[in-house]
N, C-alpha and C positions, 0 to 999 in steps of 0.2 A: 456347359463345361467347355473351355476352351483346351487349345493343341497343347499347353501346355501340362496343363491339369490332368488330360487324358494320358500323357507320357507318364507322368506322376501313378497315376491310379494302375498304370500298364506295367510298369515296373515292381512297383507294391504286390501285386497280383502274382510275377515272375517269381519275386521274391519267397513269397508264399508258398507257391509250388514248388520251388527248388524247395525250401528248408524238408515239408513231406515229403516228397522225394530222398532226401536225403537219411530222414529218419525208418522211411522205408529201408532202405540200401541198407544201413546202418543194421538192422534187426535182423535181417536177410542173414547179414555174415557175420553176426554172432552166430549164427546155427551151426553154421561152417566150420570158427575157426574157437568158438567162448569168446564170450560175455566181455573177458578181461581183456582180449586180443583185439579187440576193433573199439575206435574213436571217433568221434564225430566236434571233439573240444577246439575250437579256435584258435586256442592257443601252440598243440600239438598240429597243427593243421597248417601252421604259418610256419613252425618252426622247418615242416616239409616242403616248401613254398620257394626253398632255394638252397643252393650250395653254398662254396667258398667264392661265385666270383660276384661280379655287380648284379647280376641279372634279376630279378624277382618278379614271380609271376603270379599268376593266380594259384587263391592254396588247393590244395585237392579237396574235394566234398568226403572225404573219408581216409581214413589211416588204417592199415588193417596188417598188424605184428602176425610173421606166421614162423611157425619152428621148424616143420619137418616138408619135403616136398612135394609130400602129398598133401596138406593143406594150400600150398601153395596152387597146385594142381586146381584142387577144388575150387579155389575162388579164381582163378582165370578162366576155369568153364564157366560159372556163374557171369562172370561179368560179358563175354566173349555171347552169350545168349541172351545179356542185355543191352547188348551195343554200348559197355562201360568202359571208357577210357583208364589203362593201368598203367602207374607207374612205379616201376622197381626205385628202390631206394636202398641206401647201403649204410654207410658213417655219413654222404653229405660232404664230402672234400672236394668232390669236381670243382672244374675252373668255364667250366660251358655253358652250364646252367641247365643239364642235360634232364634234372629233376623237376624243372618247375612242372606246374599243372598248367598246361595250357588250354587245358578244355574242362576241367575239372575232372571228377570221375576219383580211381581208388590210388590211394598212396601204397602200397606194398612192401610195407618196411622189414626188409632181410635180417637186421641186425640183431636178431635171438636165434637167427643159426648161427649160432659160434662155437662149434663141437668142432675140435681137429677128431676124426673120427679112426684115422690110420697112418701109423709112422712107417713106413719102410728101411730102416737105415743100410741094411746090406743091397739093398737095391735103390736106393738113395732119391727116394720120392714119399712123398705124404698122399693122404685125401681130407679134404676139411669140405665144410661145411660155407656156403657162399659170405655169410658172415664176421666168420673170423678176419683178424685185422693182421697185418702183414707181423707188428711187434706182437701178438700174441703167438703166432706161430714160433715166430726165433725164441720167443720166450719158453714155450712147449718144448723145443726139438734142444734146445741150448746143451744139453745134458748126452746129448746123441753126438756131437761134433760137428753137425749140420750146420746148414744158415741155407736162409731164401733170402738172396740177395738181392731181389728187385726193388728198388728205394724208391719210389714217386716222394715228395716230397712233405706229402701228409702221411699219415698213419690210415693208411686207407683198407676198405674191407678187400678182400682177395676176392668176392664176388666181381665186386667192381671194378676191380683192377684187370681182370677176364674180360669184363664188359667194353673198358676202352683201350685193353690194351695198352697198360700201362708201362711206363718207361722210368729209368731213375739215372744216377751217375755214375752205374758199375755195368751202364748196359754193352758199354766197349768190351768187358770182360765174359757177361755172363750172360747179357742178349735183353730182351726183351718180355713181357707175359708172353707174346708170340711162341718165343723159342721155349717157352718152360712149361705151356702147360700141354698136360698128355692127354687127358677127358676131359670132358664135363660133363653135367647131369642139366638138361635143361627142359625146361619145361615154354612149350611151343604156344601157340596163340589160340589153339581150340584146347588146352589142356592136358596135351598128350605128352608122356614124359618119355625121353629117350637119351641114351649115351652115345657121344658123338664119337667115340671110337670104342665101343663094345661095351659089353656088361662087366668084364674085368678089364679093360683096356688100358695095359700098363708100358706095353712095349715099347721102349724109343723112335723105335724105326718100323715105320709097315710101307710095304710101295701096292698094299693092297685097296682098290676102291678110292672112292672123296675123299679128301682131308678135310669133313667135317669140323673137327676142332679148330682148323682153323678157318672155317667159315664165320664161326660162333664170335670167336676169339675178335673183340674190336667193335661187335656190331651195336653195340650200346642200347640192348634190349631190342633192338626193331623185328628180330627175328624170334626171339624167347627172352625165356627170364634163366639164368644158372641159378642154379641151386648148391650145385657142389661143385670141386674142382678135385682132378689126381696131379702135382705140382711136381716136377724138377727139384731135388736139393741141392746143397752143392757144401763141400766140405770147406769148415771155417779154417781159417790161415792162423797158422802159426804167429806168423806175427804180420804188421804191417807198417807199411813206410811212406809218409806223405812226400811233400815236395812243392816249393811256391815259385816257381822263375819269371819275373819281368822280362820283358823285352822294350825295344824303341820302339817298334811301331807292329801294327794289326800282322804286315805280312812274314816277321820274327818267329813269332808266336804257329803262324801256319806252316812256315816252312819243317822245325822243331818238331812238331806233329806229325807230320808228313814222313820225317827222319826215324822217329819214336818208332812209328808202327811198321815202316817198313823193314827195321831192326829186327821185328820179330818177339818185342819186350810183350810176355803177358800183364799188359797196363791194367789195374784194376778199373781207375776212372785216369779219366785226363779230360779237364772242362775248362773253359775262356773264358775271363771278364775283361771284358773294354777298362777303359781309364776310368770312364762315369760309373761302373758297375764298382771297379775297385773304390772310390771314392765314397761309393751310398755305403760299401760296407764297412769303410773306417770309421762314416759319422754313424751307423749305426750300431757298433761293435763296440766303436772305441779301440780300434786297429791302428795300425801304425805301418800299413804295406803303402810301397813306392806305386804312386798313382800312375801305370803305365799299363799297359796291354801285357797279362797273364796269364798263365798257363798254371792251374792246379793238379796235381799226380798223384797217385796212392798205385802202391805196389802191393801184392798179398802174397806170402809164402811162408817160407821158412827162412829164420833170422838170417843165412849166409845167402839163401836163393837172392831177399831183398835188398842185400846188399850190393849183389853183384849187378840186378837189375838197377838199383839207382847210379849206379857209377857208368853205365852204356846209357840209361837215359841224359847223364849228366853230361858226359862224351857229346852226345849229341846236341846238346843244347851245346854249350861251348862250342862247339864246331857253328853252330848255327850264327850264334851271339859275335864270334869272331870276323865271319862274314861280315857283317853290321856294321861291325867298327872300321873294314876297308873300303865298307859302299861311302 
């Protein structure tokens, strides 16, 4: 048998023992989690193997749906006692590629905790389930006057939005996952579950001890898995008022900005597109905006509040735009 042949037969052999291996693992965490709950299909296995960006990697050797966080619990001891690589999985929107399987081991698929579990409206926070997706919650609370305004750009779980600390176009106004969330419930790397600001930890403000939550808050699984989250709400506007202004050139657009906020306007968003950015979204729109460097605005309030706010933002632009035409 020559060198190559022996690679051949060496592989084969690997091969082998990965797949037992696997259907071990696999039986293992039915006991755990049912029979219905854990995967070993190819198909769901690839499907786990990557997000939204280019990335893809190797799939995980197992998929394992868990509901409540004590299941979860359960099989991060198990696997943490076999030296099993895990990895949290949510909707799958990231852009990092934070999900692939790089070592193989267990896929951890969140996305059957989808219970928003508690509304707060006079105290104007929820608790949900790591799960749930940002449009189910507005969906849930819609009736309360509420909104969770944090927009990432997918429709992403609220687990995972905790996990990287997710950001969207209203974060001028309303912050961050950072600034919104108050606990979470996460479950650590030998299994042990804890609340990262107390067992009812609802308070806005504590200057008591770590700020835990936001240790948590960003770290993209390396430290636990969330289970749950207690959320910031924030009351829906009356009404709303966009706004498109071109400028001549990049530094228009920054100065205006600059003007905007130091006015004191609670700006809902206010975001930039270059010329080339306006451009990809005419040909892909079928738009008709002046291909120049942009400033988009949305204001929230009440119908007279956004009025008065668009005409100080408008002030300011014109005051900007003016300059421009004496440079």
């Amino acid at each position: 048998m020559n060198i190559k042949q022996s690679q051949k037969v060496f592989s084969l052999y690997k091969l082998i023992r990965r797949c037992a291996s696997t259907e071990a693992l696999a039986a293992d965490l039915k006991h755990i989690v049912g029979t219905d709950n854990v995967t070993n299909s190819a198909a769901v296995r690839e499907q786990h193997n990557h997000d939204e960006s280019y990335h893809v990697g190797r799939s995980p050797d197992v998929v394992v749906y868990t509901r409540t966080t004590k299941e979860v619990s359960q099989v991060v001891k198990y696997c943490a006692a076999k030296c099993i690589p895990i990895i949290p999985f949510g909707t799958g929107t990231g852009l990092e590629g934070g999900v692939t399987a790089m070592e193989g081991g267990v896929c951890l698929d969140l996305s059957r905790m989808d219970k928003v579990l508690q509304v707060n409206p006079e105290d104007f926070d929820c608790i949900v389930q790591a799960g749930v997706t940002r449009n189910a919650l507005n969906s849930f609370i819609r009736d309360t006057g509420l909104q969770f305004p944090i927009d990432p750009g997918a429709n992403a779980s609220l687990g995972g939005m905790c996990a990287t600390s997710a950001s969207g176009t209203m974060a001028v106004r309303y912050g961050t996952m950072r600034e919104n969330v108050m606990n979470l419930e996460v479950v650590l790397a030998d299994g042990t579950i804890i609340k990262t600001a107390g067992l009812k930890g609802r308070s806005r403000k504590t200057s008591a001890g770590y700020n835990l939550t936001n240790l948590f808050v960003g770290q993209e699984g390396t430290l636990g898995i969330i289970t749950e989250a207690t959320l910031k709400l924030h009351a829906t506007p009356e009404a709303v008022l966009s706004a498109v202004a071109p400028f001549k050139d990049f530094q228009g657009a920054v100065n205006a900005t600059v003007a905007i906020m130091q006015s004191g306007l609670p700006v809902a968003r206010i975001e930039f597109l270059d010329e080339n950015m306006v451009d990809a979204c005419n040909r892909f729109s079928k738009l008709d905006l002046d291909v120049a460097p942009t400033l988009f605005l949305e204001f929230h309030g009440s119908k007279n509040n956004i009025e008065a706010q668009g005409k100080t933002a408008g002030n300011d632009i014109t005051s900007v735009k003016e300059k421009e035409i004496l440079l």
